[in-house]
C-alpha positions in Angstrom: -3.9 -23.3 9.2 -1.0 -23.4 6.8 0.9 -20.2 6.9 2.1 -20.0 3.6 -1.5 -21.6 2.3 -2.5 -18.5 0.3 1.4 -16.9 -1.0 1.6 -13.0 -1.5 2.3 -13.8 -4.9 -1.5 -15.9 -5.3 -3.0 -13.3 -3.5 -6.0 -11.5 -5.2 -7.4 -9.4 -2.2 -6.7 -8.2 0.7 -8.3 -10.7 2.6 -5.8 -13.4 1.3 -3.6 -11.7 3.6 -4.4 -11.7 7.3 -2.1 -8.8 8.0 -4.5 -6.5 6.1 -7.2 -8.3 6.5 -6.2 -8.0 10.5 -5.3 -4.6 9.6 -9.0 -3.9 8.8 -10.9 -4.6 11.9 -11.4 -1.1 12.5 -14.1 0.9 9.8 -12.7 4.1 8.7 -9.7 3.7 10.2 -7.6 7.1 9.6 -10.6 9.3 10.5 -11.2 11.0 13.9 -13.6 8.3 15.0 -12.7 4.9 14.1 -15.0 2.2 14.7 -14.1 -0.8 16.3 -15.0 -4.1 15.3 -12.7 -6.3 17.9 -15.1 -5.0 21.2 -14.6 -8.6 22.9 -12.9 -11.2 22.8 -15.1 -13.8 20.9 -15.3 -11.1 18.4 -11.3 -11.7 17.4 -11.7 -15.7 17.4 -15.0 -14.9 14.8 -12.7 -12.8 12.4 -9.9 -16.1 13.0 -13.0 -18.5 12.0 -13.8 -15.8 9.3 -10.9 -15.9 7.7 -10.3 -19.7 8.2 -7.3 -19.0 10.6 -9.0 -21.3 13.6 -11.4 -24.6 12.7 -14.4 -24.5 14.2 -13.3 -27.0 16.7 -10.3 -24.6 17.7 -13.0 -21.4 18.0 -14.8 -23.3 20.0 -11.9 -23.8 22.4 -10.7 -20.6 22.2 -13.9 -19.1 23.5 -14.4 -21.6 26.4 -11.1 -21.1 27.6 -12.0 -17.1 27.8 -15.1 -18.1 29.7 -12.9 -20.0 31.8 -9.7 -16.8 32.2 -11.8 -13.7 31.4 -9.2 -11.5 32.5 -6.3 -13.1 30.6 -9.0 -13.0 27.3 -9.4 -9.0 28.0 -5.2 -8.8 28.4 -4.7 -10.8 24.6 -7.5 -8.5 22.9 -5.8 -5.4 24.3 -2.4 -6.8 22.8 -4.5 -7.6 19.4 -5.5 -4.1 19.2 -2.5 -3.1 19.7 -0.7 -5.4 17.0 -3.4 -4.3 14.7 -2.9 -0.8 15.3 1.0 -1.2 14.8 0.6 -3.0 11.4 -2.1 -1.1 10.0 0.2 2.2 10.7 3.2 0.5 9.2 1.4 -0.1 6.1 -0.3 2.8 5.6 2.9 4.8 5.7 4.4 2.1 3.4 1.6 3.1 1.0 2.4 6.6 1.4 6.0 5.9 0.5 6.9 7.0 4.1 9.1 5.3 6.8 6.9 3.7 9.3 7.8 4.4 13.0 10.2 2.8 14.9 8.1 2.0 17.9 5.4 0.2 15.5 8.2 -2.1 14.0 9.5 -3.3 17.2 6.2 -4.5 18.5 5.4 -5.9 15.3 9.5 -7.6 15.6 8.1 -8.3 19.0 4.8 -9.9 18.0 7.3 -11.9 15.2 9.2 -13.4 17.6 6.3 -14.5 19.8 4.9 -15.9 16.2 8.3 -18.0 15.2 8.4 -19.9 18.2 5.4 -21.8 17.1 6.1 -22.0 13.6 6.8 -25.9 12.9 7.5 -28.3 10.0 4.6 -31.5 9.8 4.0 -34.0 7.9 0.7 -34.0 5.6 0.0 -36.3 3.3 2.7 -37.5 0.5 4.4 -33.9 0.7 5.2 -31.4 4.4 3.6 -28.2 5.3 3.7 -25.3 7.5 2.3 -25.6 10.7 1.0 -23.8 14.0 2.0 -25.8 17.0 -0.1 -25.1 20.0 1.1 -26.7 23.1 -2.9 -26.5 25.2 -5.0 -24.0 24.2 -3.3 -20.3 23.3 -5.8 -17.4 23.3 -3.2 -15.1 21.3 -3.5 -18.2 18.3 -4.5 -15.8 15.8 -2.1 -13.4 15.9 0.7 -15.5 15.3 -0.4 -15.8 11.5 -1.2 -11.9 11.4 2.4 -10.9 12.6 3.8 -13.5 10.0 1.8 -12.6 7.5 2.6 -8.7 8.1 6.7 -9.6 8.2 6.0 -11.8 4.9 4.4 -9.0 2.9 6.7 -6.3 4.3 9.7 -8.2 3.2 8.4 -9.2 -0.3 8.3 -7.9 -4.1 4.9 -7.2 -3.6 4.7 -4.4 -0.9 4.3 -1.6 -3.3 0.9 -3.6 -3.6 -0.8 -2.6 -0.8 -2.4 0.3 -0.6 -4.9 2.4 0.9 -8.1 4.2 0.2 -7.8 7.3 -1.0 -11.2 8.5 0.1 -10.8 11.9 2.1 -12.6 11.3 5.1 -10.7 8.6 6.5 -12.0 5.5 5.1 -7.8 4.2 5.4 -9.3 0.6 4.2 -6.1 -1.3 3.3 -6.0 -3.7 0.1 -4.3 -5.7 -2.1 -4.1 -3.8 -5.6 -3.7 -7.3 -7.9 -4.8 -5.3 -11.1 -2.7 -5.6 -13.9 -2.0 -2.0 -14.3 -1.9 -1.3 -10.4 -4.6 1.4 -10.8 -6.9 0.6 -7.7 -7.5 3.6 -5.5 -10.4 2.7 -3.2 -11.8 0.5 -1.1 -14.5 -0.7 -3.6 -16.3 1.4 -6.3 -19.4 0.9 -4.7 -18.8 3.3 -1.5 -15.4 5.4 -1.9 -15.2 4.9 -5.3 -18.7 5.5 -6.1 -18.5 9.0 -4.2 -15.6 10.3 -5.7 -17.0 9.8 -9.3 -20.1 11.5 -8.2 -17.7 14.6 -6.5 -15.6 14.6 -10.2 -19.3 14.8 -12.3 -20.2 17.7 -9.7 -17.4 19.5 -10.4 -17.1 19.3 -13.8 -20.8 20.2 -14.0 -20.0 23.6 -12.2 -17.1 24.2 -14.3 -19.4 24.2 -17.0 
């Protein structure tokens, strides 16, 4: 996948992004109880196929080189987790106008480095794109795009984009406000959104 196929500046949603999208893999994230979506390995490579970071011909790979080094699978999903917990703490204390910790940035910085190292220039028809080199098959792939992608959107004009839900039990989705106006507060206005409407009508109802 080209990492600069979708730029910050195109993007209309979060899941243009793999840093937020990566970022979400965990359901209601700042509560007590997250819920974890990345239980196994094959379960990363299907978000990289979901989010058209690996072909099919490269999931495919992936997940019969884990059959093949289990233990070395289980050792890159713990380091996933624990990229994906670093950014989506750094962010969320971006959208909160805070400073995000200092041991979250260096393993993202860390993660970065890994990342750049396989971050090449190809040919591609009558014009030269940004590529992924893989020298065999890497299990740890997908997260070279997510830590780009994160250091991209950190260093960018459009950081004060990203935000999270402000629904009070912990929701802490992460998105990509692209409104005009930069109004967006929730996840979606179906769930979150939805609820808080209901909690304003209740209360103005009692008020009454």
């Amino acid at each position: 996948m080209d990492p600069l196929s979708t730029s910050i500046a195109n993007a209309q949603t979060e899941d243009d992004l793999p840093a937020l999208s990566f970022a979400n893999t965990a359901d209601w994230h700042a509560s007590d109880r997250p819920l974890e979506e990345l239980n196994r390995y094959p379960n990363l490579v299907q978000w990289a196929l979901d989010k058209a970071i690996l072909t099919p011909s490269e999931a495919q790979l992936l997940r019969q080189q884990a059959e093949r080094d289990p233990d070395r699978a289980a050792a890159v999903l713990r380091r996933a987790i624990a990229l994906r917990e670093a950014i989506y703490h750094i962010f969320s204390a971006t959208s909160a106008g805070a400073t995000p910790a200092g041991d979250d940035l260096a393993l993202l910085n860390e993660a970065l480095h890994e990342a750049l190292k396989h971050l090449q220039i190809g040919p591609g028809g009558d014009r030269f794109h940004w590529i992924w080199s893989d020298a065999g098959v890497s299990l740890e792939r997908m997260l070279w795009p997510a830590a780009y992608s994160a250091a991209a959107l950190l260093a960018s004009d459009q950081l004060e984009r990203v935000k999270e839900c402000a629904d009070d039990r912990g929701c802490g989705y992460l998105f990509f406000d692209a409104s005009k106006n930069r109004s967006r507060r929730w996840c979606s206005m179906e769930s979150c959104g939805n609820r808080a409407k209901v909690r304003r009508y209740r209360r103005r109802q009692n008020d009454e």
